[in-house]
py3Dmol code that shows the C-alpha trace and the ligand (Angstrom):
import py3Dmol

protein = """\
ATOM      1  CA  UNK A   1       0.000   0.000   0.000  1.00  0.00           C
ATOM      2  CA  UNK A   2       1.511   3.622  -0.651  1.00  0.00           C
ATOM      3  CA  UNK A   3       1.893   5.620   2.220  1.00  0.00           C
ATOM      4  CA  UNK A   4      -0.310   8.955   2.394  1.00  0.00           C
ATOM      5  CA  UNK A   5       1.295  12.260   2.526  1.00  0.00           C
ATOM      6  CA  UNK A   6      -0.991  13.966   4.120  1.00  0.00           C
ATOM      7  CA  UNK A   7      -0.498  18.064   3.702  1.00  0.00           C
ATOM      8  CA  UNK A   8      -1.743  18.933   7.680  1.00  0.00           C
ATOM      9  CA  UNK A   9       1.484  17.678   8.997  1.00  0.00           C
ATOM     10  CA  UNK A  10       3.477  19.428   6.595  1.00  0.00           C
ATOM     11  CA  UNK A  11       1.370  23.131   6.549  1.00  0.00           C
ATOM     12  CA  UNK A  12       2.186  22.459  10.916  1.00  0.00           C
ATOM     13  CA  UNK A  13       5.573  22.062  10.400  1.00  0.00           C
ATOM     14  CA  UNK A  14       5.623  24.766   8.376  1.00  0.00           C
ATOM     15  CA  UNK A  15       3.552  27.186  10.535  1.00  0.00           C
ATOM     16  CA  UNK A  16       5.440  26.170  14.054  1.00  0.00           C
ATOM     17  CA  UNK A  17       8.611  27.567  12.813  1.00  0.00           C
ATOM     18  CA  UNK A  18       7.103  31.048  11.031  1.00  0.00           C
ATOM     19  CA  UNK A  19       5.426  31.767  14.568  1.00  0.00           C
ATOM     20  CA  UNK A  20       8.876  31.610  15.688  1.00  0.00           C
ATOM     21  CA  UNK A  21      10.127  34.025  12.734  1.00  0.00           C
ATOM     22  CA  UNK A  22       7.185  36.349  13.444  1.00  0.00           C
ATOM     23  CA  UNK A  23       8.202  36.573  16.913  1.00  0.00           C
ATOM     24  CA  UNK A  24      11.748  37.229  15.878  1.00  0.00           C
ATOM     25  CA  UNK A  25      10.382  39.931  13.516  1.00  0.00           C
ATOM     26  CA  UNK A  26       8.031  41.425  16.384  1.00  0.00           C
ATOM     27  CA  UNK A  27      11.458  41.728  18.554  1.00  0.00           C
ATOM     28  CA  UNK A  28      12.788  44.113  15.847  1.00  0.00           C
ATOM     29  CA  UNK A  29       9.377  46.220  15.954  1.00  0.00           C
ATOM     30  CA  UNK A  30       7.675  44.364  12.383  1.00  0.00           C
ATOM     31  CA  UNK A  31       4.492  43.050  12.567  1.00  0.00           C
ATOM     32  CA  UNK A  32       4.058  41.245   8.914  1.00  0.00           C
ATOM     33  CA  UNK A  33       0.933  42.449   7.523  1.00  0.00           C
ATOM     34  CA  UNK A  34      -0.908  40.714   4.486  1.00  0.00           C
ATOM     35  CA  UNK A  35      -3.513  41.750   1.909  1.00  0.00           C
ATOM     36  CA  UNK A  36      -6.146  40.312   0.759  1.00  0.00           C
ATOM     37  CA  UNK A  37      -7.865  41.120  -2.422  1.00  0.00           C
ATOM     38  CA  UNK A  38     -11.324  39.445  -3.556  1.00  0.00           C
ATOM     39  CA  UNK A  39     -13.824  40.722  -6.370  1.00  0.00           C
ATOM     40  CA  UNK A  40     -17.119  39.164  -6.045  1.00  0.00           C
ATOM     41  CA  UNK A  41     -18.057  35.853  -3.521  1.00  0.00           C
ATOM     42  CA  UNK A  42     -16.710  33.121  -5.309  1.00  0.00           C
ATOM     43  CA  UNK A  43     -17.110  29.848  -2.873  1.00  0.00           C
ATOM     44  CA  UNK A  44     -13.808  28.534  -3.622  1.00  0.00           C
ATOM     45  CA  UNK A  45     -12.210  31.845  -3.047  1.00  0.00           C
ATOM     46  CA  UNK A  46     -14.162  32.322  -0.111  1.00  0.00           C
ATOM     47  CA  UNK A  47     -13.049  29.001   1.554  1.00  0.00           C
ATOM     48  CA  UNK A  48      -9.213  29.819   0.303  1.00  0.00           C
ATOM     49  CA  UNK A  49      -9.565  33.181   1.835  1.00  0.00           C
ATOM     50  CA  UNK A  50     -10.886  32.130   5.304  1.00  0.00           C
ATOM     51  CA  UNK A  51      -8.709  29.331   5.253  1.00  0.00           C
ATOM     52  CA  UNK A  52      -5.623  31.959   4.819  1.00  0.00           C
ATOM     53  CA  UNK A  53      -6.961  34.173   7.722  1.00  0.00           C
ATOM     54  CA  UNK A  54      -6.949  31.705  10.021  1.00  0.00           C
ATOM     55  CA  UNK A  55      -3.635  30.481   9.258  1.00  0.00           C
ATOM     56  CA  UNK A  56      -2.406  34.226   9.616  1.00  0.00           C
ATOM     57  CA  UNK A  57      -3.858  35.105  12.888  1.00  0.00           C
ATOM     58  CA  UNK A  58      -2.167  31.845  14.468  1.00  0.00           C
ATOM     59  CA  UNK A  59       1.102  32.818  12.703  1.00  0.00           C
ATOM     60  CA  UNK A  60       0.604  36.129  13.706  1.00  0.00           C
ATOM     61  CA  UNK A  61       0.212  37.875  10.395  1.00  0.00           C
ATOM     62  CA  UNK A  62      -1.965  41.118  10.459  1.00  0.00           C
ATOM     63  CA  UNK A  63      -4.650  41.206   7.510  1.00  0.00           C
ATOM     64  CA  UNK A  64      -5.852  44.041   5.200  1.00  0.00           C
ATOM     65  CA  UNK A  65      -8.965  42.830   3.301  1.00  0.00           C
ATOM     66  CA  UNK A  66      -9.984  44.430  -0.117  1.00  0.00           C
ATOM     67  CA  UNK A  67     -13.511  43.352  -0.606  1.00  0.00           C
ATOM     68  CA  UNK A  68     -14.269  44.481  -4.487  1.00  0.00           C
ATOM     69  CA  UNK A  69     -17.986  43.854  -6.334  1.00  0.00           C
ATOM     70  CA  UNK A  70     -17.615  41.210  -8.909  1.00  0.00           C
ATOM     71  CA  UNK A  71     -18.563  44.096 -11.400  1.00  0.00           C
ATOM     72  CA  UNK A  72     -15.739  46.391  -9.923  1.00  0.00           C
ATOM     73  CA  UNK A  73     -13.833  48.944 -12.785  1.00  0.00           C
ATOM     74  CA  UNK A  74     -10.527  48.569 -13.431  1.00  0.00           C
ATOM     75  CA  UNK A  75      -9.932  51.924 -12.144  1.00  0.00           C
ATOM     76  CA  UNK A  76     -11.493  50.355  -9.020  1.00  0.00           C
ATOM     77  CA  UNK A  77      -8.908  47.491  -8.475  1.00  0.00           C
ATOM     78  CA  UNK A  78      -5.766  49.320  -9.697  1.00  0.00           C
ATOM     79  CA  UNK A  79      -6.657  51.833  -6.582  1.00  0.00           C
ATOM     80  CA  UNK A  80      -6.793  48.931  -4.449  1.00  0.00           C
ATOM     81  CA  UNK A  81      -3.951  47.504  -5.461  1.00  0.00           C
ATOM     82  CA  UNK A  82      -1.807  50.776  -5.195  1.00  0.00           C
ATOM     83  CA  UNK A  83      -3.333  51.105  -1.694  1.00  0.00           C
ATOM     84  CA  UNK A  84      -1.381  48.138  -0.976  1.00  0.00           C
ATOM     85  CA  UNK A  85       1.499  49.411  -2.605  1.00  0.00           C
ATOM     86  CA  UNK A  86       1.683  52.508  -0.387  1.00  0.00           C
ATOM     87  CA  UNK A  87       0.702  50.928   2.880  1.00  0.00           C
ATOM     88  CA  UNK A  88       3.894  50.211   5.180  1.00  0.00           C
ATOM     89  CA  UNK A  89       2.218  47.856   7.136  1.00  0.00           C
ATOM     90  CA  UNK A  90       1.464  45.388   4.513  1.00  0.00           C
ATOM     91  CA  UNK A  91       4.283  43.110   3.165  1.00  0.00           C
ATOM     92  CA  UNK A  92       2.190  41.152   0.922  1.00  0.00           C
ATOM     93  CA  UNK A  93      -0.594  40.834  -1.442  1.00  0.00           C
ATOM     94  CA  UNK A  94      -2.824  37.669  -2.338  1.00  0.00           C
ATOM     95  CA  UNK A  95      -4.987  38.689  -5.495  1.00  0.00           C
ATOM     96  CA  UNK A  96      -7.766  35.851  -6.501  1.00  0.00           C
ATOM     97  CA  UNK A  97      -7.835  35.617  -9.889  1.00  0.00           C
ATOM     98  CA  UNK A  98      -9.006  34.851 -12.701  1.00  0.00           C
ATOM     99  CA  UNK A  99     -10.312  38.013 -12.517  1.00  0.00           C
ATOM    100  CA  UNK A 100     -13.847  38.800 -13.764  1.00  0.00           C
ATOM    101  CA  UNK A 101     -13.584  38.851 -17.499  1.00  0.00           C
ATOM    102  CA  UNK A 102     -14.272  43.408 -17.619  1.00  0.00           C
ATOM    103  CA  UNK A 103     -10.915  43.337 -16.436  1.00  0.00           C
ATOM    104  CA  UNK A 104      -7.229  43.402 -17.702  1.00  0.00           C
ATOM    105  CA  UNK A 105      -5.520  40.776 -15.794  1.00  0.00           C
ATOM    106  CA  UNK A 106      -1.852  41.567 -16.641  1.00  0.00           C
ATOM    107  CA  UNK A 107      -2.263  44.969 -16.256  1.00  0.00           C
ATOM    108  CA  UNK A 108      -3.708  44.668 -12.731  1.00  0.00           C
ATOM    109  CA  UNK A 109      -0.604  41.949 -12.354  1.00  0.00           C
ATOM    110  CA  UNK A 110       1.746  44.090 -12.702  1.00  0.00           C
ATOM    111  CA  UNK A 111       0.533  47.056 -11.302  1.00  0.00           C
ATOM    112  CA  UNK A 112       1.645  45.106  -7.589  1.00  0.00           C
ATOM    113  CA  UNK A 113       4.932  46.448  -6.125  1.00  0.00           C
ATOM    114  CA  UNK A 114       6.921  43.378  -7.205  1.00  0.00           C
ATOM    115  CA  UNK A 115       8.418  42.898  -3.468  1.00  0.00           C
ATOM    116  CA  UNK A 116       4.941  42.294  -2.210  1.00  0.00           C
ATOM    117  CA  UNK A 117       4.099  39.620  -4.671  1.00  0.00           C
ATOM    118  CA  UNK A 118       4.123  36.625  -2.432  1.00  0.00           C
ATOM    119  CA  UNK A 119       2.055  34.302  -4.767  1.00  0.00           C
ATOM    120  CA  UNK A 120       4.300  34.672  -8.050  1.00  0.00           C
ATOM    121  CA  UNK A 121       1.870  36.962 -10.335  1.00  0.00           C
ATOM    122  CA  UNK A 122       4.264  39.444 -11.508  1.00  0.00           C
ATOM    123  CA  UNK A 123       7.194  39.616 -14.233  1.00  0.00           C
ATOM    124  CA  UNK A 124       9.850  39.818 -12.107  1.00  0.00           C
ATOM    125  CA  UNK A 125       8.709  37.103 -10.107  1.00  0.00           C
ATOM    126  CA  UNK A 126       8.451  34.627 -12.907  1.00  0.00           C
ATOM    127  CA  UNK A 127      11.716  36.258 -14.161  1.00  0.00           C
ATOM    128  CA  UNK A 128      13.031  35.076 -10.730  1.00  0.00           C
ATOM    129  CA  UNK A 129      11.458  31.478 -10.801  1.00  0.00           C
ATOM    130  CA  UNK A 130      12.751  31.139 -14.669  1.00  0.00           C
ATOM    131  CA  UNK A 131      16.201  32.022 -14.180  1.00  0.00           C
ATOM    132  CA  UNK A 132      16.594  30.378 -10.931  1.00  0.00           C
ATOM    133  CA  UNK A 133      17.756  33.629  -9.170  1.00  0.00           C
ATOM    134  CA  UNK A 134      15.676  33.359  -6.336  1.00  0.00           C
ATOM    135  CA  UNK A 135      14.399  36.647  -6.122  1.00  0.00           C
ATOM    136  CA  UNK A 136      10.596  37.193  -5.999  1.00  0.00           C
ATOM    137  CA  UNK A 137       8.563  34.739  -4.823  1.00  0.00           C
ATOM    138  CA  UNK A 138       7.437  31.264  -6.221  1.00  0.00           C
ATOM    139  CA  UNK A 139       3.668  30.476  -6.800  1.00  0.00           C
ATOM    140  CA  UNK A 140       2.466  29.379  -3.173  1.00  0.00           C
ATOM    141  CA  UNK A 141       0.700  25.770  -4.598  1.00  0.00           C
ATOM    142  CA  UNK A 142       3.650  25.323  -6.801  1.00  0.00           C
ATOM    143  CA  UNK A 143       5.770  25.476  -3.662  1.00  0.00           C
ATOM    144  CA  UNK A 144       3.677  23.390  -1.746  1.00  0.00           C
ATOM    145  CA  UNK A 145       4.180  20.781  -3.995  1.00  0.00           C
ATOM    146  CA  UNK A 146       7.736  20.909  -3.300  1.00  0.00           C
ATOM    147  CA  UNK A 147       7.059  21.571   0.775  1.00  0.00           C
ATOM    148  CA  UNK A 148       5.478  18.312   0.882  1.00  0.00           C
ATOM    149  CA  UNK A 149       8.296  16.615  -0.851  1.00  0.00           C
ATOM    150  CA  UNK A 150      10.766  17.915   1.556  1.00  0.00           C
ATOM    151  CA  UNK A 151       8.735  17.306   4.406  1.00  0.00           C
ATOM    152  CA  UNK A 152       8.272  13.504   3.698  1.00  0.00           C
ATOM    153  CA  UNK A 153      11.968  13.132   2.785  1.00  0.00           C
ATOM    154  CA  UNK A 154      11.719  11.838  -0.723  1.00  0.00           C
ATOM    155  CA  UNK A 155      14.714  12.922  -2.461  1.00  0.00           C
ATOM    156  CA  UNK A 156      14.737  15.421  -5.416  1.00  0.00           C
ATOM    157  CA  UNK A 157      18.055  15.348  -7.208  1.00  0.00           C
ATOM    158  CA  UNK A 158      18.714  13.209 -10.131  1.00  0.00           C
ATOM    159  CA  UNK A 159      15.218  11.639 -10.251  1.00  0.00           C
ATOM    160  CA  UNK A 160      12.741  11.835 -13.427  1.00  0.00           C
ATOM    161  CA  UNK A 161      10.057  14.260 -12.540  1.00  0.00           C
ATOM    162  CA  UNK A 162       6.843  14.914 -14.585  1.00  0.00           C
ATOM    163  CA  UNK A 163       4.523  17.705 -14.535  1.00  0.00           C
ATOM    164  CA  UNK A 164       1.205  17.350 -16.086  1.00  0.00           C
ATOM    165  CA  UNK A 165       0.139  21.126 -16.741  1.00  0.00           C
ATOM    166  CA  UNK A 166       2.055  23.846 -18.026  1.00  0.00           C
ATOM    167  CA  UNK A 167      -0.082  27.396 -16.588  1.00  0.00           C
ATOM    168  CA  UNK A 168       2.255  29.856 -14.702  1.00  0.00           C
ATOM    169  CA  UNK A 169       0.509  29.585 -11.717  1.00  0.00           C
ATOM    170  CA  UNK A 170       1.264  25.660 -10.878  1.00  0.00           C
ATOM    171  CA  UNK A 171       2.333  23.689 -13.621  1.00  0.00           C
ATOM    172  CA  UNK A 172       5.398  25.960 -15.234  1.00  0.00           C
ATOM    173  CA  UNK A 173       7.043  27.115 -11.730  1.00  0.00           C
ATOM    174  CA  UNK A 174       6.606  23.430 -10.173  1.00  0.00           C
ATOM    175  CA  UNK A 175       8.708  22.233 -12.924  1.00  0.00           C
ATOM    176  CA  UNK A 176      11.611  24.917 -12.300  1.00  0.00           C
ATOM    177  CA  UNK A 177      11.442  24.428  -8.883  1.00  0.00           C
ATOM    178  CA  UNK A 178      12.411  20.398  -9.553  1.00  0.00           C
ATOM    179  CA  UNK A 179      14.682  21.478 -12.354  1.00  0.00           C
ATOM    180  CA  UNK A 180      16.461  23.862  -9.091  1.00  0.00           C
ATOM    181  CA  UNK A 181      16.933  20.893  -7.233  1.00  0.00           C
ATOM    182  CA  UNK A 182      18.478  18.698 -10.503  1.00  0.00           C
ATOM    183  CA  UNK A 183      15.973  16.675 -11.266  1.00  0.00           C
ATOM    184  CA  UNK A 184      15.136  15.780 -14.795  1.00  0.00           C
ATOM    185  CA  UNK A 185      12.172  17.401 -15.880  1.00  0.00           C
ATOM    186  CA  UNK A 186       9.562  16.543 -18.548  1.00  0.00           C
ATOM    187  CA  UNK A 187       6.383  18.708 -18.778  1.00  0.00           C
ATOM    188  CA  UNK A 188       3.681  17.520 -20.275  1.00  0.00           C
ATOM    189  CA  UNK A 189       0.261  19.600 -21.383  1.00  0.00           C
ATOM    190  CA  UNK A 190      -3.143  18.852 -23.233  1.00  0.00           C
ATOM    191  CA  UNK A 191      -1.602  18.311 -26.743  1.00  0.00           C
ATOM    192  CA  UNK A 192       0.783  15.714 -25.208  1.00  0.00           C
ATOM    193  CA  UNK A 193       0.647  12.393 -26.961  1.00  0.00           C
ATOM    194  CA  UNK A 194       0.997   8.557 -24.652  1.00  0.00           C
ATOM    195  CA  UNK A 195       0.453  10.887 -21.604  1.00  0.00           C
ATOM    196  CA  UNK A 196       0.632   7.593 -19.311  1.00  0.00           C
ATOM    197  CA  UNK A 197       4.113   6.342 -21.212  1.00  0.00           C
ATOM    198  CA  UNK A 198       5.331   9.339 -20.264  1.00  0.00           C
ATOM    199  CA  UNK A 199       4.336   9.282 -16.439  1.00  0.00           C
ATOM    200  CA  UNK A 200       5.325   5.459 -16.099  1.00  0.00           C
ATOM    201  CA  UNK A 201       8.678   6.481 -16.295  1.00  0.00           C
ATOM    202  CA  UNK A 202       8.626   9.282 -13.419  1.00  0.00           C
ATOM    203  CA  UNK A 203      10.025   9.001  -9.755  1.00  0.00           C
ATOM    204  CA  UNK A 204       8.066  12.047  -9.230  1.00  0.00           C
ATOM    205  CA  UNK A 205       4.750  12.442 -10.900  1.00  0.00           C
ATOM    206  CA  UNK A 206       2.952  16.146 -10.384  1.00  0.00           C
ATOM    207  CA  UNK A 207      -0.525  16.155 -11.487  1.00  0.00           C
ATOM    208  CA  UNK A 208      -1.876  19.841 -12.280  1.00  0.00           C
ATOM    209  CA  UNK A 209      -4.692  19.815 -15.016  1.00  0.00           C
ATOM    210  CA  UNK A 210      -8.126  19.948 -13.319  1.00  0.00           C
ATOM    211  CA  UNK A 211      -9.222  16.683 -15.122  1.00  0.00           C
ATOM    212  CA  UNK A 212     -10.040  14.575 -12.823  1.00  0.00           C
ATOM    213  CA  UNK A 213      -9.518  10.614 -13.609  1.00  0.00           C
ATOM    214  CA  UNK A 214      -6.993  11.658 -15.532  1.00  0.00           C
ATOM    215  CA  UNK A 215      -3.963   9.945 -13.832  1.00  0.00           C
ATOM    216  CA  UNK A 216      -5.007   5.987 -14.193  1.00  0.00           C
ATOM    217  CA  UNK A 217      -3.096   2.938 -13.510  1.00  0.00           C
ATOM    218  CA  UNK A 218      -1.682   3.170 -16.572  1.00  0.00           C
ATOM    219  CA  UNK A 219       0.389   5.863 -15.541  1.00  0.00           C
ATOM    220  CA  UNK A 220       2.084   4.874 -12.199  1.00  0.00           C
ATOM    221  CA  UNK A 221       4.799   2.572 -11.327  1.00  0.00           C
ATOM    222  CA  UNK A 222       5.534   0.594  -7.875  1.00  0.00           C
ATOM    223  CA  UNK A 223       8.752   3.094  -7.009  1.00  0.00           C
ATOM    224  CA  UNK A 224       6.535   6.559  -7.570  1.00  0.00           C
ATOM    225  CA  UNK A 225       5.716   9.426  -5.446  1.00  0.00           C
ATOM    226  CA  UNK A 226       2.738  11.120  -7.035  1.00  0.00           C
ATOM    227  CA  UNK A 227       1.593  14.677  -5.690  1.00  0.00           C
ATOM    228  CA  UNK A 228      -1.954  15.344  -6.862  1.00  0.00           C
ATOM    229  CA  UNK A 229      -2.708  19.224  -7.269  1.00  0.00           C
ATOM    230  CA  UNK A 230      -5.839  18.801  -9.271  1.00  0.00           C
ATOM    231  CA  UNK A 231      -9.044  20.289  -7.575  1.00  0.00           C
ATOM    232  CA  UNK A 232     -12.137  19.209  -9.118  1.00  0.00           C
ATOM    233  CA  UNK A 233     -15.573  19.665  -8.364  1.00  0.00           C
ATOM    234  CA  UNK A 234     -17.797  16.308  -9.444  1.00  0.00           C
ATOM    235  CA  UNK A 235     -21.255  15.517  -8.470  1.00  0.00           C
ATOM    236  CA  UNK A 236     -19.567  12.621  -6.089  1.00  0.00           C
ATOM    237  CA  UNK A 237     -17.440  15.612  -4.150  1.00  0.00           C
ATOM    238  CA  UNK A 238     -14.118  16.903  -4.431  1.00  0.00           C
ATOM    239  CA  UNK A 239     -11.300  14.984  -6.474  1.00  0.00           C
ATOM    240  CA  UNK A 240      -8.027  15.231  -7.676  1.00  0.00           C
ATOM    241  CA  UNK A 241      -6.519  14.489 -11.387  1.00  0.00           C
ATOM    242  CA  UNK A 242      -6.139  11.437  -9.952  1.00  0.00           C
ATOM    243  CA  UNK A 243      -7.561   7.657  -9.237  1.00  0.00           C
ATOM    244  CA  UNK A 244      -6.606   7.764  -6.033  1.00  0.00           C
ATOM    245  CA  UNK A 245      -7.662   3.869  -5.385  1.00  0.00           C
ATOM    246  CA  UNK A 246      -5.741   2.956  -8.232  1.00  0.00           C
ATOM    247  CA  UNK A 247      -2.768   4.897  -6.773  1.00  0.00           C
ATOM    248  CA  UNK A 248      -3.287   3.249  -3.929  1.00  0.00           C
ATOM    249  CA  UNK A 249      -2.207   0.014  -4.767  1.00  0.00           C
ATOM    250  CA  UNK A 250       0.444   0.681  -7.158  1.00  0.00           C
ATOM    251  CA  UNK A 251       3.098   3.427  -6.081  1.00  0.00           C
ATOM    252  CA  UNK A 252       5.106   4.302  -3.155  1.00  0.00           C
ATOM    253  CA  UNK A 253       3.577   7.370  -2.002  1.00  0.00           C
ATOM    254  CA  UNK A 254       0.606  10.243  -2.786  1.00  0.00           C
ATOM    255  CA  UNK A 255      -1.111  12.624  -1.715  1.00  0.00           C
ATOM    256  CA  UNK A 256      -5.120  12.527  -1.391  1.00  0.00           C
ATOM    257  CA  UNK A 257      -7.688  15.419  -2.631  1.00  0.00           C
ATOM    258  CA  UNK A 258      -9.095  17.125  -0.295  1.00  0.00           C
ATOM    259  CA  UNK A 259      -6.427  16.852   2.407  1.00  0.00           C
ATOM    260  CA  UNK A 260      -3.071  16.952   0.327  1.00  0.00           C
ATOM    261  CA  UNK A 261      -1.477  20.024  -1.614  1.00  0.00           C
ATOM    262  CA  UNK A 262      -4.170  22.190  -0.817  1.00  0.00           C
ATOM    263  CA  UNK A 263      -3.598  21.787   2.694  1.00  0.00           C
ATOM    264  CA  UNK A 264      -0.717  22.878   2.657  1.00  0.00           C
ATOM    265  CA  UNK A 265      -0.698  26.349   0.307  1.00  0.00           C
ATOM    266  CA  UNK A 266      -2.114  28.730   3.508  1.00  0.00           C
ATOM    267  CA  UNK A 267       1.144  28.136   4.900  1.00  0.00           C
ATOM    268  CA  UNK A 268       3.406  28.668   2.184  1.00  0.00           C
ATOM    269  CA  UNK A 269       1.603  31.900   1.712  1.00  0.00           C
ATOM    270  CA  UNK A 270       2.079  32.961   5.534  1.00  0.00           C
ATOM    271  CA  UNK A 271       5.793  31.844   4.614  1.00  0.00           C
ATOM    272  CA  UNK A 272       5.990  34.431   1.931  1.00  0.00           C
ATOM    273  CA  UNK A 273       4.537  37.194   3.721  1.00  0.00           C
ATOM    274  CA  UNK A 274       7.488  36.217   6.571  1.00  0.00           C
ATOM    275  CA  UNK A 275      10.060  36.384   4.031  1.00  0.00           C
ATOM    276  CA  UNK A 276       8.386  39.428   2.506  1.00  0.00           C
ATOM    277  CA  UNK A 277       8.527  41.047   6.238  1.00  0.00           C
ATOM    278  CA  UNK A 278      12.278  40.000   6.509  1.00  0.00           C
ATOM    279  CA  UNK A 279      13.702  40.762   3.553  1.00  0.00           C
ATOM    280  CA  UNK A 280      12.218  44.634   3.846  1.00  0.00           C
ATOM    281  CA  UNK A 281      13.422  44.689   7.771  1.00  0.00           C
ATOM    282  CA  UNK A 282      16.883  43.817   6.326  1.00  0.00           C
ATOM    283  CA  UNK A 283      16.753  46.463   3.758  1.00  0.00           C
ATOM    284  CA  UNK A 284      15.875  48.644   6.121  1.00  0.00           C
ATOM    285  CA  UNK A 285      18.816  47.563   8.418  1.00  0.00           C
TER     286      UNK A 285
END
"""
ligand_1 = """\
44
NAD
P -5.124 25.583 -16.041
O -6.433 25.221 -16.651
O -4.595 26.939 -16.159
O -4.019 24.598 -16.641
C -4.262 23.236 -16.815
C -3.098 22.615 -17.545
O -3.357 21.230 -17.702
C -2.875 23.195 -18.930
O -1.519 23.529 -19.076
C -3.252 22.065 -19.883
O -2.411 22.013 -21.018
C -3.089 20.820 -19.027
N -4.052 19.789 -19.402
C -5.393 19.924 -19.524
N -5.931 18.763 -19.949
C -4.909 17.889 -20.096
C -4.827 16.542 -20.523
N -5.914 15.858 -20.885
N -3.612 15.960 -20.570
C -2.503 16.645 -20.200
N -2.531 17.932 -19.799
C -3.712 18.551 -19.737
O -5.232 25.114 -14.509
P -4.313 25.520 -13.247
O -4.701 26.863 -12.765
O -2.891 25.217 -13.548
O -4.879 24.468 -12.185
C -4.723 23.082 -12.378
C -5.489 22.340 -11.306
O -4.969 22.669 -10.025
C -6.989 22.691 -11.239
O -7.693 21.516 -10.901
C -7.068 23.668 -10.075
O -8.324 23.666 -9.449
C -6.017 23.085 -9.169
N -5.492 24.024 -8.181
C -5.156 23.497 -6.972
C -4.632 24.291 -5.974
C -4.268 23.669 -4.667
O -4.003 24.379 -3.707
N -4.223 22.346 -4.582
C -4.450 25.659 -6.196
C -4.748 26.179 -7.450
C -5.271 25.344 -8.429
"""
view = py3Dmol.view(width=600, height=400)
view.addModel(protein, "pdb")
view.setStyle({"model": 0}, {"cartoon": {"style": "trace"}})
view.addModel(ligand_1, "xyz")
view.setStyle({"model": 1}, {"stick": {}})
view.zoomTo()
view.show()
């Protein structure tokens, strides 16, 4: 049987040693302060957005919400957004998107002061995760993805990794994260022919395409660790991209839908805003 990786263990882990780091931060005078901006009362949103409050407020993260009508101008956001800009108190900015359809994504993107962009949504952040710099910050779920890797001890380097998905926001920067740590990295997308030849042969299978089913026996192999990103609303519930009972019985480890990656992406955001909060204190210094 493969062995669960549960995300709660690893989002624990995670916030145990930022309350630490926010205490260290409160000695020098910094409370970190994030901001949260939401057009309209999508449920999934919603859920994320309470989820991420709650994680703050036991991290000890102040929050800024910016509650915007689904129907709100661009004018509208871009004020918002520049009100986060100014405000010293706020180190980072979590933006839902997609963004209702009146609006210019990109432009609202990149409006964000880059050093407050702790989920990866402007240029210089991808710029960052692209050319392996480091700077910026890294998509939170495509972080968590590697979080949970770490956490359970599977090794990165020199293993086969395969992303399914290739959007900026999980599958694109979960790749260069793996290709970071030297693994050998295949992506593969919607036009990709023999999708399950090409996941038999991974160590390290990420699944990030919002199909659900899509990742069958026929893709898996006894020695796998397989990290399921895939959120899907089905009339039986929530599911992944993939079968978990057929997982179950033929790889060495994965993570289950709910319970897994998603877990785990409150507390990689707290992490940013933490790294946001110290990397400004030691600008300052
Ligand atoms: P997206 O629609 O932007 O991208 C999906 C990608 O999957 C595309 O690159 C596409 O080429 C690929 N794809 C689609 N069908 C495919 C197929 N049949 N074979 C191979 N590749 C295929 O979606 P996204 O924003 O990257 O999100 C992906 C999934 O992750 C969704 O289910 C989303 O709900 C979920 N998600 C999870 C979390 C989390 O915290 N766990 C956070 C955000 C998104």
């Amino acid at each position: 049987m493969a062995e669960i990786l549960y995300g709660r263990p690893v989002a624990e882990a995670i916030t145990a040693e930022l309350t630490e780091r926010a205490a260290a931060l409160a000695g020098s005078c910094v409370e970190p302060g994030l901001a949260i901006i939401r057009l309209g009362e999508n449920n999934s949103d919603v859920a994320y957005e309470q989820a991420a409050l709650k994680r703050c407020a036991r991290v000890g993260i102040k929050t800024r919400l910016f509650h915007l009508g689904a129907d709100a101008a661009q004018s509208e956001l871009l004020r918002a957004i520049e009100e986060v800009n100014c405000d010293e108190a706020i180190h980072g900015c979590l933006m839902f998107r997609p963004l209702p359809g009146q609006l210019d994504e990109r432009a609202a993107c990149e409006t964000l002061s880059p050093d407050k962009d702790v989920d990866g949504i402007t240029g210089p952040s991808m710029e960052g995760v692209f050319s392996g710099t480091g700077h910026g910050f890294v998509p939170c779920t495509a972080r968590s993805c590697l979080e949970i890797l770490d956490y359970y001890g599977i090794p990165i380097q020199g293993k086969r990794a395969v992303v399914i998905g290739r959007s900026l926001v999980i599958g694109r920067p979960a790749a260069m994260l793996l290709l970071a740590r030297d693994a050998t990295v295949t992506i593969c997308h919607s036009r990709t022919p023999a999708l399950p030849n090409i996941c038999r042969e991974a160590d390290i299978l990420i699944a990030a395409a919002g199909r659900p089913g899509l990742v069958g026996a026929g893709c898996f192999n006894p020695g796998q660790v397989v990290i399921d990103v895939g959120i899907n609303t089905t009339p039986g519930g929530i599911c992944g991209d993939v079968c978990f009972e057929e997982a179950e019985n033929r790889v060495r480890a994965v993570t289950p839908v709910p319970g897994g990656v998603g877990a785990v992406t409150t507390a990689v955001l707290c992490k940013h805003v933490i790294e946001a909060a110290e990397r400004r204190l030691k600008q300052r210094n």
